[in-house]
Every structure is written in structure tokens, then in C-alpha cells.
N, C-alpha and C positions, 0 to 999 in steps of 0.2 A: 508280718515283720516281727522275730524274734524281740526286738526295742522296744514293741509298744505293750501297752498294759491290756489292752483288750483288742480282738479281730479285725479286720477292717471289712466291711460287707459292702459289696456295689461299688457299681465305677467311678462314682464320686466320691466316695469316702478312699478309694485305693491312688486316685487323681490328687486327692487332697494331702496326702503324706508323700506320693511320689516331687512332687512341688515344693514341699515343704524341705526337701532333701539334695532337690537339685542344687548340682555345684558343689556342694559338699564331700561327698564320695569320690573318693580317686583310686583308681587300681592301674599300673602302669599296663597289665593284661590278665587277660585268666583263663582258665583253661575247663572245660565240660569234659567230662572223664566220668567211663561207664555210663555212656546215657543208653537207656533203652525202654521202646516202645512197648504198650501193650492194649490192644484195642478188645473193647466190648462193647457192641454196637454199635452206638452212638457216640461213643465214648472213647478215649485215646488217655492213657497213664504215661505220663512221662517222668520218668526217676534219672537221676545222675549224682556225679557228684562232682563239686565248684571248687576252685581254686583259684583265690585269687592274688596277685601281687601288689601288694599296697607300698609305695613309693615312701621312705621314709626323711626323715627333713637332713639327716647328719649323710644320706645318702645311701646307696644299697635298697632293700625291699623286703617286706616282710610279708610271710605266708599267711592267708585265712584259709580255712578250711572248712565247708558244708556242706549236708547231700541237701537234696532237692525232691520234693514231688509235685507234679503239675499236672494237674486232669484240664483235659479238653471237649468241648461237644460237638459236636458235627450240627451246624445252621445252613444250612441249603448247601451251599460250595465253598463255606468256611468254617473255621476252625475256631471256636471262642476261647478261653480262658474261662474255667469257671471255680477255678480253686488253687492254690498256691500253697506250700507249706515251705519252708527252709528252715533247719537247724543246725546249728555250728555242732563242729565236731572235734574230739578231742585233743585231734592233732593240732588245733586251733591255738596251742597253747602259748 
């Protein structure tokens, strides 16, 4: 999470900020743009880039903007999560 001062490791520690967060976050929708796969082995890269519409109080919406990379593992017939990156990006402004 861009927010926090150090990484989050394991699914407790990523369980413990996502809770910490719930309810808080609102985006009226958003949109994955340019997503694309790319597999090594075991392994699955997922890159795109996030858009999202954040609802604002006087009305209307305002843009966020960030790409994304997401690696996966391959466990028997599923697919893990074993890394997450996101940073905003300039258009964010």
C-alpha cells in the first residue's frame, strides 16, 4: 500500500490493513485498462492500469489514477497472490 511506511508480508499482516480500511474507501466505479498477462512457469505477471472514480461530497467525481503489477503462483488448481505493487501516477493530480 502506497500509504504505509513499510511492506506488508503475509496474509495476516495484508488481512490487518485491509480491515483496518474497510468502509472507508469509496470509488463510485473504476475501470482496468491495459491489463495484460504474462506467464513463466509457475508464475503469471499481471500489469494494468486502474482508474478510479471517487464520488465527491459537493457532487460529480474525481479521477485516481495508478498502474498495477500483480504476480501469481500456480498451487495445485489455483492461482495465489504472492506480490502486489501499485503506484499512483501522474495523471493522479
Amino acid at each position: 500500500d502506497p500509504s504505509l511506511e513499510r511492506r506488508l508480508d503475509g496474509r495476516p499482516g495484508c488481512t490487518r490493513a485491509m480491515e483496518a480500511i474497510r468502509g472507508k474507501v469509496a470509488a463510485d466505479r473504476y475501470e482496468l485498462l491495459n491489463p495484460r498477462v504474462q506467464f513463466v512457469g509457475e508464475l503469471a505477471v499481471l500489469t494494468f492500469n486502474y482508474r478510479s472514480f471517487v464520488p465527491l461530497p459537493e457532487g460529480g467525481s474525481r479521477s485516481s489514477f495508478w498502474n498495477s503489477t500483480e504476480i501469481y503462483r500456480r498451487h495445485g488448481e489455483r492461482w495465489l497472490q504472492v506480490h502486489s505493487h501499485w503506484s499512483r501516477t501522474r495523471a493522479s493530480r
